[in-house]
C-alpha positions as CSV (number, residue, x, y, z in Angstrom):
1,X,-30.6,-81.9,34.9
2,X,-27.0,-81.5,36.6
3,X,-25.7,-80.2,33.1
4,X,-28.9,-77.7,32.6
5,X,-28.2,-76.3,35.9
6,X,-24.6,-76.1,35.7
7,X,-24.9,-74.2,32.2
8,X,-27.4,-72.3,34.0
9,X,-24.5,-71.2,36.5
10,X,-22.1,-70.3,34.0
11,X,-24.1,-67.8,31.9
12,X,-25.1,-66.3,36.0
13,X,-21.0,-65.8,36.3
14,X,-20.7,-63.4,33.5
15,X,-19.5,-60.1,34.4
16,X,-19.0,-57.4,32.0
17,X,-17.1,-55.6,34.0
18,X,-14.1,-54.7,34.6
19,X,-13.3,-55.0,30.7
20,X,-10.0,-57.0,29.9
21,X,-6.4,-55.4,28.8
22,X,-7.4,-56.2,25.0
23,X,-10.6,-54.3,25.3
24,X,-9.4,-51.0,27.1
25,X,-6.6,-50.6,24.7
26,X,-9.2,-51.1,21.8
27,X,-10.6,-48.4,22.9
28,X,-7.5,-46.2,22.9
29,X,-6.8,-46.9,19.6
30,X,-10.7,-46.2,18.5
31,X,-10.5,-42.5,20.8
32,X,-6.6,-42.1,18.5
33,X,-8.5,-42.5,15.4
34,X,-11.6,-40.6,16.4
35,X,-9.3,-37.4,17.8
36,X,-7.2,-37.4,14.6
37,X,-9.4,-38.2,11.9
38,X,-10.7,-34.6,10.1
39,X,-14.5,-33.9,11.3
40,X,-16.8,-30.9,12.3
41,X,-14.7,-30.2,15.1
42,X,-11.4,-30.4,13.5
43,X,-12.2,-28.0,11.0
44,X,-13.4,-26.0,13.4
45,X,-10.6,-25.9,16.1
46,X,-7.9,-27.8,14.3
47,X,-6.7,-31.2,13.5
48,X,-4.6,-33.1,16.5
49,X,-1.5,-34.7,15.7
50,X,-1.6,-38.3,16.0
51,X,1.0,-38.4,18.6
52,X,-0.9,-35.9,20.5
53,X,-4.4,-37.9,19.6
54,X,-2.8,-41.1,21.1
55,X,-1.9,-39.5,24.2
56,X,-5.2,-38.0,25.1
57,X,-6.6,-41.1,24.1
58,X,-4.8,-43.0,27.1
59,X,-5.7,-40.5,29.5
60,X,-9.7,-40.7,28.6
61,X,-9.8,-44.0,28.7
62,X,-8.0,-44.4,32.2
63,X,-10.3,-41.6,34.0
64,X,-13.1,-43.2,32.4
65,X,-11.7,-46.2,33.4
66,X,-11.1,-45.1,37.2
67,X,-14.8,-43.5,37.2
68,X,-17.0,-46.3,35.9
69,X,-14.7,-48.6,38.4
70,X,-15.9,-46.6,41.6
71,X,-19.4,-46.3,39.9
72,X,-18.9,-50.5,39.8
73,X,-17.6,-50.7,43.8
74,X,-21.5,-48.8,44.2
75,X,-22.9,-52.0,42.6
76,X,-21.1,-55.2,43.4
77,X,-24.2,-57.5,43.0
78,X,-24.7,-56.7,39.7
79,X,-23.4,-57.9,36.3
80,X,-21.4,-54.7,35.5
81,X,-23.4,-53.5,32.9
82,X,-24.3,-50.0,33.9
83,X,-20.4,-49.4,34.8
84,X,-19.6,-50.2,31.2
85,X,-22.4,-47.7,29.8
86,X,-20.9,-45.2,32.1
87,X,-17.4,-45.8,30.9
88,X,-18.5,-45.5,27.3
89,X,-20.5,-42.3,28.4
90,X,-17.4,-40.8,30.2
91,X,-15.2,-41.5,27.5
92,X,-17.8,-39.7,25.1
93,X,-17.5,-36.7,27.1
94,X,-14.0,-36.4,27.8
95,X,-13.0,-37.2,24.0
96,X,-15.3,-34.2,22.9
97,X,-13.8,-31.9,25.2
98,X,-10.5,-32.7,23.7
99,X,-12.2,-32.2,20.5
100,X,-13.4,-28.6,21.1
101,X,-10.2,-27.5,22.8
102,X,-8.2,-28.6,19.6
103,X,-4.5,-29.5,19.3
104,X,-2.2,-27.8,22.3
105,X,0.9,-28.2,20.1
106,X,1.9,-26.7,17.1
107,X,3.9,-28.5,14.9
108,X,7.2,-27.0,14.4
109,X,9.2,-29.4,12.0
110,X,12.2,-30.7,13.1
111,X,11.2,-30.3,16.9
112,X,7.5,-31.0,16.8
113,X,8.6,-34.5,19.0
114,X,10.6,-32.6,21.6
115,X,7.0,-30.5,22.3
116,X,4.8,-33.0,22.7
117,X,5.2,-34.3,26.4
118,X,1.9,-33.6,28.2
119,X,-1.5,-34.6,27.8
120,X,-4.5,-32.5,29.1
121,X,-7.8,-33.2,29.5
122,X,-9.2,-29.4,29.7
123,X,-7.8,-26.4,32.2
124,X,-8.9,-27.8,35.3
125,X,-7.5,-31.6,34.8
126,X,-4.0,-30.7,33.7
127,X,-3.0,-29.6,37.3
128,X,-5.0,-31.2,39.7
129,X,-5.2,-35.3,40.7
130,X,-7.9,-36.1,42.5
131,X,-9.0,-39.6,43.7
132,X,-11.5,-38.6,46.8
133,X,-14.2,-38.9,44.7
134,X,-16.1,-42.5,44.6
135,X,-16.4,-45.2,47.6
136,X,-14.7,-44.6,50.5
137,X,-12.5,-47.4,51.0
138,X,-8.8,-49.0,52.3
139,X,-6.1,-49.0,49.6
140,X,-4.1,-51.7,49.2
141,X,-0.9,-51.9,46.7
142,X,-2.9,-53.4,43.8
143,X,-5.6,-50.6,44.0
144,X,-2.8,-47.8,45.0
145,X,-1.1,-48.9,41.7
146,X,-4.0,-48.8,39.5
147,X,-5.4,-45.2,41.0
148,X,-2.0,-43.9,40.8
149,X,-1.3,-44.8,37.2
150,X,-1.6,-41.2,35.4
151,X,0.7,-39.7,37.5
152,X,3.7,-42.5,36.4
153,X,2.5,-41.2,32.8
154,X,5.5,-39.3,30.8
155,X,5.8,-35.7,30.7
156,X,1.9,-35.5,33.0
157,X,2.1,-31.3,33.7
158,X,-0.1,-32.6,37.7
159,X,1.4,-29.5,40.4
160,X,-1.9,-30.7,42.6
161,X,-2.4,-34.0,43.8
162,X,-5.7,-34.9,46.6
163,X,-5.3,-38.6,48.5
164,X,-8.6,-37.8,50.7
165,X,-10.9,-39.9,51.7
166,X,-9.3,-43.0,51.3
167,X,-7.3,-45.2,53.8
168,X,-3.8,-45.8,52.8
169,X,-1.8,-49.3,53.9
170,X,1.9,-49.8,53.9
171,X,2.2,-51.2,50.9
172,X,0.1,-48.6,49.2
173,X,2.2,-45.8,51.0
174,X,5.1,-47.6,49.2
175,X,3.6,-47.8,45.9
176,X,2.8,-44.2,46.1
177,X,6.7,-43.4,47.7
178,X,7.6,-44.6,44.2
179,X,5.6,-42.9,41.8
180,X,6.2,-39.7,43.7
181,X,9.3,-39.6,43.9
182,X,10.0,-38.5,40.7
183,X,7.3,-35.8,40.7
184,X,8.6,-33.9,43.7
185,X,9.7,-31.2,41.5
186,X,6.3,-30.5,40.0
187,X,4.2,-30.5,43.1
188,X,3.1,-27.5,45.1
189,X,-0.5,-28.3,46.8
190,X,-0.4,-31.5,48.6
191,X,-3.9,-32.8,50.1
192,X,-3.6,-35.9,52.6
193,X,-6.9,-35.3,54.5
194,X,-8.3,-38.1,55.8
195,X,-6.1,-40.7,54.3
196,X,-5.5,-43.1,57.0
197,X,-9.0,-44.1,58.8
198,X,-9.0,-47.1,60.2
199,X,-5.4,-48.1,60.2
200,X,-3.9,-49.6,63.8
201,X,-1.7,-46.4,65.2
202,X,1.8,-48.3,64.6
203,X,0.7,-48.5,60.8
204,X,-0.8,-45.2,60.4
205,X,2.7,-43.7,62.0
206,X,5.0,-45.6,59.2
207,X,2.8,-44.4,56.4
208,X,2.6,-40.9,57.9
209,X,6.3,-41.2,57.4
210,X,6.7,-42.5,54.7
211,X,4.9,-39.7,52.6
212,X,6.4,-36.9,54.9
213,X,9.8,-38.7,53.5
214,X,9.0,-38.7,49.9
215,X,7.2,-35.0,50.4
216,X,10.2,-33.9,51.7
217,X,11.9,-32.4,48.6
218,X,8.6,-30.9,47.3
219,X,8.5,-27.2,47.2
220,X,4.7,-26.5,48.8
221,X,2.7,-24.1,48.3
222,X,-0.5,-25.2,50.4
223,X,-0.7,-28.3,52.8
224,X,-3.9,-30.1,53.9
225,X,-3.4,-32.6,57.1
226,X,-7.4,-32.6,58.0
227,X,-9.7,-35.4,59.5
228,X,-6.7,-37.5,60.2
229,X,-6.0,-38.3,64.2
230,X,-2.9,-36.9,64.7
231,X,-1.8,-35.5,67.8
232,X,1.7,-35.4,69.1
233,X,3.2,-38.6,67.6
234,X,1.1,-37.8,64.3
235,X,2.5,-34.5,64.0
236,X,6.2,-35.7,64.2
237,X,5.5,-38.3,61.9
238,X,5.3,-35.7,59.3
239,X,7.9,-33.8,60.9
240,X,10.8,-34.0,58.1
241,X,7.6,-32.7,55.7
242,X,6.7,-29.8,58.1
243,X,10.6,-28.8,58.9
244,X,11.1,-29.1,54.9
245,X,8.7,-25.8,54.3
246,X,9.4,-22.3,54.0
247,X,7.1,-20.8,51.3
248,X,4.3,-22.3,52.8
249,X,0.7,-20.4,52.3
250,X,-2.0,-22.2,52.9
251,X,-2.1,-24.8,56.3
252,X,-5.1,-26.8,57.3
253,X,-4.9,-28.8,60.8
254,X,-8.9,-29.4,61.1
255,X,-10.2,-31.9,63.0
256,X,-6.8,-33.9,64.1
257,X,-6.9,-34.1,68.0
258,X,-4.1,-31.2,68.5
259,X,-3.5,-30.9,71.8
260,X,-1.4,-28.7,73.8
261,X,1.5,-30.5,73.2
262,X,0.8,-31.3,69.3
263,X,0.6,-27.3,69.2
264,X,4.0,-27.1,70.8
265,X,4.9,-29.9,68.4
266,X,4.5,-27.6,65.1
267,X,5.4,-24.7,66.0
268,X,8.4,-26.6,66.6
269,X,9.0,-27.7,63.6
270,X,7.4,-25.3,61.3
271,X,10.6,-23.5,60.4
272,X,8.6,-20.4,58.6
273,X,5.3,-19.1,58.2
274,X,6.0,-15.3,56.9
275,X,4.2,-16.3,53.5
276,X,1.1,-17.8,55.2
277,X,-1.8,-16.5,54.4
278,X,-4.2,-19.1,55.4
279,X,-4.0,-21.1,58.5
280,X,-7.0,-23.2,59.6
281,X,-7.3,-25.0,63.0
282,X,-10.8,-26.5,63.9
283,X,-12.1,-29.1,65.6
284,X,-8.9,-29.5,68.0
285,X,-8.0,-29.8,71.6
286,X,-5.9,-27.1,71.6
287,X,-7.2,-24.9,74.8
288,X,-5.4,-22.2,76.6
289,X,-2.1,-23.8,76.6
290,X,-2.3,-24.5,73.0
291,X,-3.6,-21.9,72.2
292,X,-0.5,-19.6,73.4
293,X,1.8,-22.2,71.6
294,X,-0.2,-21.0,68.5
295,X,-0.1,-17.7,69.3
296,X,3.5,-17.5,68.8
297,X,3.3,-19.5,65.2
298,X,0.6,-16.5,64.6
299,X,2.9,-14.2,65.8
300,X,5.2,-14.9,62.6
301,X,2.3,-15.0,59.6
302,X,2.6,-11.5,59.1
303,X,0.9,-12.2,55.8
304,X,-2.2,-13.7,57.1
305,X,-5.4,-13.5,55.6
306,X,-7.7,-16.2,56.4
307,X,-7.3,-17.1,59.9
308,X,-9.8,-20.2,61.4
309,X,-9.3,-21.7,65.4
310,X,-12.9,-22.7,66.0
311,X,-13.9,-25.5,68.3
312,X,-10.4,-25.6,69.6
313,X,-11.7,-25.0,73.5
314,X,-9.7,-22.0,73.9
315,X,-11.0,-19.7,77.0
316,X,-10.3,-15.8,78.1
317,X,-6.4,-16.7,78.4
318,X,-5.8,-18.0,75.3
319,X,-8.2,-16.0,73.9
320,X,-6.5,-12.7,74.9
321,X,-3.0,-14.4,74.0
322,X,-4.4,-14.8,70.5
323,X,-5.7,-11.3,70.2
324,X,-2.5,-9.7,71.2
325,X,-0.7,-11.7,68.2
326,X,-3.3,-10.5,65.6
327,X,-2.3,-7.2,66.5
328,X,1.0,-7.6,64.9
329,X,-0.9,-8.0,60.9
330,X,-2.8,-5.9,59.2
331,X,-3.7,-8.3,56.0
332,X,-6.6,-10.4,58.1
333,X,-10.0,-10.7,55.5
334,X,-11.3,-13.4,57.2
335,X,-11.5,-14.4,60.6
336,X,-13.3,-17.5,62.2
337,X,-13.0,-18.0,66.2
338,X,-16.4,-19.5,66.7
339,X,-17.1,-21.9,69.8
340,X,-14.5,-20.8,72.2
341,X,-15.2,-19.2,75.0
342,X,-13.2,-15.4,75.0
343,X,-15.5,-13.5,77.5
344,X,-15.7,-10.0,77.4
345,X,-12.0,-9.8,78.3
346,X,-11.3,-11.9,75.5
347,X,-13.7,-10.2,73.3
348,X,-12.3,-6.5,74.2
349,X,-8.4,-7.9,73.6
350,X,-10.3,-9.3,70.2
351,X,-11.6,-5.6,69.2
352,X,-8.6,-4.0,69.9
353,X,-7.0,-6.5,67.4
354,X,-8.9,-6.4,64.6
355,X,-9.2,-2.5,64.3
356,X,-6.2,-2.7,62.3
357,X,-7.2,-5.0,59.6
358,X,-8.9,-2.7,57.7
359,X,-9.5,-5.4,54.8
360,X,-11.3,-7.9,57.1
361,X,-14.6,-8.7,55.2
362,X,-15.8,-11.9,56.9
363,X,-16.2,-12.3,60.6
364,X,-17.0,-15.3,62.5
365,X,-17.6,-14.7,66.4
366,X,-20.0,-17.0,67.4
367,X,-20.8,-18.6,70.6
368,X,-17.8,-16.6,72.3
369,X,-19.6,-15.7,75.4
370,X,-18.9,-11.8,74.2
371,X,-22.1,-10.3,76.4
372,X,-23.0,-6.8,75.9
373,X,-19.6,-5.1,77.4
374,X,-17.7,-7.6,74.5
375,X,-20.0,-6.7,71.9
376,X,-20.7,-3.4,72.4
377,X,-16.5,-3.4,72.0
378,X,-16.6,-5.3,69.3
379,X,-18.9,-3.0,66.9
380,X,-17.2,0.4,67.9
381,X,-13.8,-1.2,66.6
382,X,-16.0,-2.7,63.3
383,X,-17.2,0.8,63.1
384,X,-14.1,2.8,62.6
385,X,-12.7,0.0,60.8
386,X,-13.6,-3.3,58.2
387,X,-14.9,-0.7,55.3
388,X,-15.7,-3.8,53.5
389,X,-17.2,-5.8,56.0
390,X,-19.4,-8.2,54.3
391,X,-20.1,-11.2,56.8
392,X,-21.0,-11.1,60.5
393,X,-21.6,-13.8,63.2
394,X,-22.4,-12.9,66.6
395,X,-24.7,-16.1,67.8
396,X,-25.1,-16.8,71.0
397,X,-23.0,-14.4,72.9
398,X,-25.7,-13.5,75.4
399,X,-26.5,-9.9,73.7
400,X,-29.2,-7.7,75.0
401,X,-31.0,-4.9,74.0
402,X,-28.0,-2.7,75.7
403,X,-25.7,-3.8,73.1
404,X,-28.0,-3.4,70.1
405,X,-27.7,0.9,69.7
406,X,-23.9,0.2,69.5
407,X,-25.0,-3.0,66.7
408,X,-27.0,-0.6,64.8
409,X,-24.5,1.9,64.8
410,X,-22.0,-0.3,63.3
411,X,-24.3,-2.1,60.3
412,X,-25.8,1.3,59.6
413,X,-22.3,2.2,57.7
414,X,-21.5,-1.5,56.6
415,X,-23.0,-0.7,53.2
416,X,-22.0,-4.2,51.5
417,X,-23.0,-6.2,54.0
418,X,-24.4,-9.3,52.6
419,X,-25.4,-11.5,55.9
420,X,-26.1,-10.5,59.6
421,X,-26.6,-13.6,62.1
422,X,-27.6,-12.9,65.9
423,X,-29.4,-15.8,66.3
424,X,-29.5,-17.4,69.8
425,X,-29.2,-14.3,72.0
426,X,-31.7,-11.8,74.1
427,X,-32.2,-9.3,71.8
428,X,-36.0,-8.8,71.8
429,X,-38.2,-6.7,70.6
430,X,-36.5,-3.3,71.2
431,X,-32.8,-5.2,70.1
432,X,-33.6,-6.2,67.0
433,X,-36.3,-3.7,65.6
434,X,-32.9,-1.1,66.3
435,X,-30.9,-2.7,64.6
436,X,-33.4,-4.0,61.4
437,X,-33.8,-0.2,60.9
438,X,-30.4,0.2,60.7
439,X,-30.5,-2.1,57.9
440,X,-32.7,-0.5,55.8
441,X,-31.0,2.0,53.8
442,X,-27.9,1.9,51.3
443,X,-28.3,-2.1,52.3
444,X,-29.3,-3.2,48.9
445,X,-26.6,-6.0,48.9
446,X,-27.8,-7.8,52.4
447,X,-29.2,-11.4,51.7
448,X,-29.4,-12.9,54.9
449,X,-30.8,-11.8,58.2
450,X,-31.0,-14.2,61.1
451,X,-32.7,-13.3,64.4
452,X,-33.7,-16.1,65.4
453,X,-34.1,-17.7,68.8
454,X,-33.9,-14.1,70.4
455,X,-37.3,-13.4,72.6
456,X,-38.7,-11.6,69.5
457,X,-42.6,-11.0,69.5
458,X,-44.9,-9.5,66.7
459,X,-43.4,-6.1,67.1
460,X,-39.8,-7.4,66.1
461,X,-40.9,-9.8,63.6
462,X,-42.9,-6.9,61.6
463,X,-39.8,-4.1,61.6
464,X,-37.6,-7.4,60.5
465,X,-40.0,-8.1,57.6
466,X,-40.0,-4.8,57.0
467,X,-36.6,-3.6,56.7
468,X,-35.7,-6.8,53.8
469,X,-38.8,-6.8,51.6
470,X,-37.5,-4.5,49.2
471,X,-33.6,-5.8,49.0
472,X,-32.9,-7.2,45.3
473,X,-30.3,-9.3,46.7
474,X,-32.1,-10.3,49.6
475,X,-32.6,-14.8,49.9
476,X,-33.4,-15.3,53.9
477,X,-35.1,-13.8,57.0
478,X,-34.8,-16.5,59.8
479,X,-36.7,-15.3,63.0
480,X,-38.0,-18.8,63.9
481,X,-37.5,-20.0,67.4
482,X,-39.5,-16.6,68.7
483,X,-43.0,-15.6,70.4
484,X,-44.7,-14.5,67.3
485,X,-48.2,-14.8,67.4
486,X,-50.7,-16.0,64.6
487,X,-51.7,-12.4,63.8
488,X,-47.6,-11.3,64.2
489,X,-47.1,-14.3,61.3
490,X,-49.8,-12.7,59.4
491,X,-48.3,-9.4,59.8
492,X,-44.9,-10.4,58.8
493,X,-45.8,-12.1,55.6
494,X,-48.0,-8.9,54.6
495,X,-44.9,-7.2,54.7
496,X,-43.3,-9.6,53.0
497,X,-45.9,-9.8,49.8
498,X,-45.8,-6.3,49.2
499,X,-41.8,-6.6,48.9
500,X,-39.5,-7.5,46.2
501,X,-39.1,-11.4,46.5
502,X,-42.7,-12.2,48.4
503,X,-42.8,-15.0,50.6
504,X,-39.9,-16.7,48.9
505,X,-37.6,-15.4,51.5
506,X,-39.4,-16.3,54.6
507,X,-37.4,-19.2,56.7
508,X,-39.2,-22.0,58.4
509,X,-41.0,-20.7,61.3
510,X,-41.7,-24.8,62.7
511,X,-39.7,-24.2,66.3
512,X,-42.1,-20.5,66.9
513,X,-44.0,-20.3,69.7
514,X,-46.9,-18.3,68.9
515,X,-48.4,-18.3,72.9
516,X,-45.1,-18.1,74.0
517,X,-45.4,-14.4,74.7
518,X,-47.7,-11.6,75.5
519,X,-48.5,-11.2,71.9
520,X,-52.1,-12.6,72.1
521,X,-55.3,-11.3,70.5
522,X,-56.2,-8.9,73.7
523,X,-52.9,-6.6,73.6
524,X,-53.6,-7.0,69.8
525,X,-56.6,-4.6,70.7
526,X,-54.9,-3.0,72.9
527,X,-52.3,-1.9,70.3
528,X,-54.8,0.2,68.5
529,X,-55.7,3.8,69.1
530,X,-59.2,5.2,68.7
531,X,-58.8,5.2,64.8
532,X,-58.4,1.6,65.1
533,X,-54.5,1.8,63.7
534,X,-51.5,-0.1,65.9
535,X,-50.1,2.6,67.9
536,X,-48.7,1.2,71.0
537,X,-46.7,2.1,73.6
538,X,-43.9,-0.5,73.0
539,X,-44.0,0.6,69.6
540,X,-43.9,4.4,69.8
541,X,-41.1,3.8,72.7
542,X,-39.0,2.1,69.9
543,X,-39.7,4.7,67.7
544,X,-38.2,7.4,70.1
545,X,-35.0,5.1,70.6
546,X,-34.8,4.9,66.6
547,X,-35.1,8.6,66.2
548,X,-32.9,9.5,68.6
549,X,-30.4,6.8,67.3
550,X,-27.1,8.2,65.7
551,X,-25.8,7.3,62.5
């Protein structure tokens, strides 16, 4: 019984995966033979070399490798089996990419050796080295080594390389200081978001260091720092990184805890930003103070583009402070200042800013406290200005109906404008039907419309409908959090059936309060004149304000 059960034990411990040395380098050599062996594909694109077939064989198998293994870390209980179909599966799919791409070198006689140096999966892979994807997890020097292993590969072409989303230890910061080193030449987009969760602070400072060290002598071209809690000591463990970077253009701080003296700390450091063109802070603790510390790092991107400080707590000082900087470009296509809180002084200094970015295509102005004097400021400047405005977010800014002629104004002459979102204000009725019918023609490219949460009633809801049923392009009305009553629902999707898309673009409508406001069944009667049509008052007052409305 004791030898049954201990047999019984010993076909349990099986584990098909991970495969052994002998059986991953089987499979190399069956991929070399496969890739150079004449076929359907070979006479189609051409024959590889077997040189060249042998190294795209080693690359296959390892990113199969490295994929079925997180696939595996998914399923620790099990016997492995599904991670070794998947690796087979991968492998499959990877060797007939090669195969339909065909041989990338030519053979030249005597120098046909000298050429062959790199080995490419397909466009995308033969620049970028990515290991976010998979479990989420710590990396120790064993697991560092194995992920790391193409990039030690001879002659690998990878400018790109993405750490995210997994923790590195000291010994895997080394193991990685090592391979790097001698790839500091090739690399010009670095991604190290979220790469050290979890780690003690003392550790997370040394390997902060130790990759600003090794990251040093790279010439960058973008630099991601994200989801990693920095502050000031963080942001001076990466110092000799940040001080090593003058052609800089793309700079992400999102979500690291900068605080007014972590702003101080880059702009310190940074010694030029005149090729930025993106810079993204979110998430932060920057506030007033900070914010003027960014201001003057602002100040100096004279090529900026895409320009994000959302969340970052920033009132009307630092608000104003950051407008009078974004007076000094004229490049700005998209700008994202959402949940701050600029006031109307903030929002008029913000106006007065962006009239002179006449490419600015996407703006994000959310939840700025604007009210109607900000507002109303805000769309005259969009209205002499922003030609090609596509995108525009004004949520809850406190906007009334007094604001909404100077809206309509503005959107009647933003001809590509693909998404409109005034959710979360007190628009109304009379608001939003003015500036729907502003919407209406030479709009063919809008898609979304949100007017949600904004007091809106039957009246509003129906011109809404209206004014999207017949856009091709058109995906989403959103007017849910309103007063729109049973017959005002009915109403709306009438409007919507007899439209392009039908119903399909109707957003939930599960937070409405259909006896929320006035709009019950008895001023339904009341709406209608002797011949029995709607006609009312409200209604033919809005008219008048439409027709007298100028364009």
């Amino acid at each position: 019984m004791p030898m049954a059960q201990n047999h019984e034990e010993r076909c349990l411990s099986i584990k098909l995966w991970p495969p052994s040395d002998s059986t991953r380098l089987m499979l190399v050599e069956r991929i070399t033979s496969t890739l150079s062996s004449e076929s359907f594909f070979s006479r189609r694109y051409g024959l590889l070399s077997k040189e060249e077939a042998a190294n795209n064989a080693k690359q296959i198998e390892n990113l199969a490798f490295l994929a079925a293994n997180d696939r595996s870390s998914e399923e620790p209980n099990t016997d492995g089996s599904s991670a070794v179909q998947f690796y087979a599966k991968e492998a499959s799919k990877l060797m007939l990419d090669v195969l339909k791409r065909g041989p990338t070198v030519q053979e030249r006689g005597p120098v046909k050796e000298a050429m062959i140096k790199t080995v490419e999966i397909s466009p995308v892979k033969e620049a970028v080295f990515d290991i976010s994807g998979g479990q989420r997890g710590f990396v120790d020097g064993a697991l560092a080594t194995e992920l790391l292993r193409p990039l030690k590969e001879p002659g690998n072409s990878y400018t790109k390389i993405c750490f995210s989303n997994r923790s590195f230890g000291l010994e895997a910061a080394h193991v990685a200081e090592r391979i790097l080193m001698g790839l500091q030449k090739n690399i010009t987009d670095v991604d190290l978001s979220d790469f050290i969760a979890g780690r003690p602070e003392p550790e997370a400072l040394e390997v902060m260091s130790i990759f600003s060290s090794v990251l040093e002598g790279c010439v960058l071209r973008s630099l991601n720092l994200s989801d990693n809690a920095l502050g000031e000591k963080g942001v001076r463990a990466f110092g000799s990184l940040l001080k090593s970077q003058k052609t800089l253009e793309e700079l992400y701080f999102v979500n690291n805890g900068i605080s007014v003296e972590a702003a101080k700390a880059i702009l310190e450091l940074l010694p030029s930003v005149e090729r930025l063109k993106i810079l993204h802070f979110h998430n932060n603790m920057t506030g007033d103070d900070g914010a003027e510390a960014l201001s003057e790092l602002v100040k100096n991107c004279i090529a900026l583009e895409d320009f994000r400080c959302s969340s970052t707590r920033v009132g009307t000082h630092g608000g104003i402070a950051l407008a009078g900087v974004l007076r000094a470009g004229s490049r700005l296509k998209r700008l994202d200042l959402r949940d701050n809180m600029f006031g109307k002084s903030g929002a008029v200094a913000l106006s007065q800013a962006i009239s002179g970015h006449l490419g600015l295509t996407e703006a994000y102005l959310s939840y700025l406290n604007f009210q109607d004097k900000g507002t109303i400021a805000l769309a005259n400047s969009l209205r002499e200005g922003a030609p090609s405005l596509r995108i525009l977010e004004i949520a809850g800014n406190d906007i009334t109906p007094r604001a909404a002629p100077a809206l309509a104004e503005c959107l009647a002459i933003k001809h590509l404008i693909t998404k409109f979102v005034a959710s979360e204000n007190e628009l109304k009725d009379e608001g939003s039907a003015l500036i729907c019918r502003a919407l209406v023609a030479g709009h063919d490219h809008l898609k979304e419309l949100d007017l949600s949460a904004n007091g809106i009633t039957r009246i509003g809801a129906k011109v809404a409908a209206e004014a999207v049923a017949n856009k091709p392009d058109f995906s989403l009305l959103n007017i849910d959090a309103n007063f729109i009553s049973e017959e005002g629902i009915a109403a709306v999707k009438d409007a919507l059936r007899k439209g392009i898309k039908g119903l399909s673009v109707l957003g939930s409508l599960d937070d409405n309060d259909e006896e929320g406001g006035c709009d019950d069944e008895e001023s339904e009667d009341d709406d209608k004149d002797e011949n029995g049509d709607e006609s009312s008052d409200s209604e033919n007052e809005l008219k008048t304000k439409l027709e007298n409305l100028k364009m």
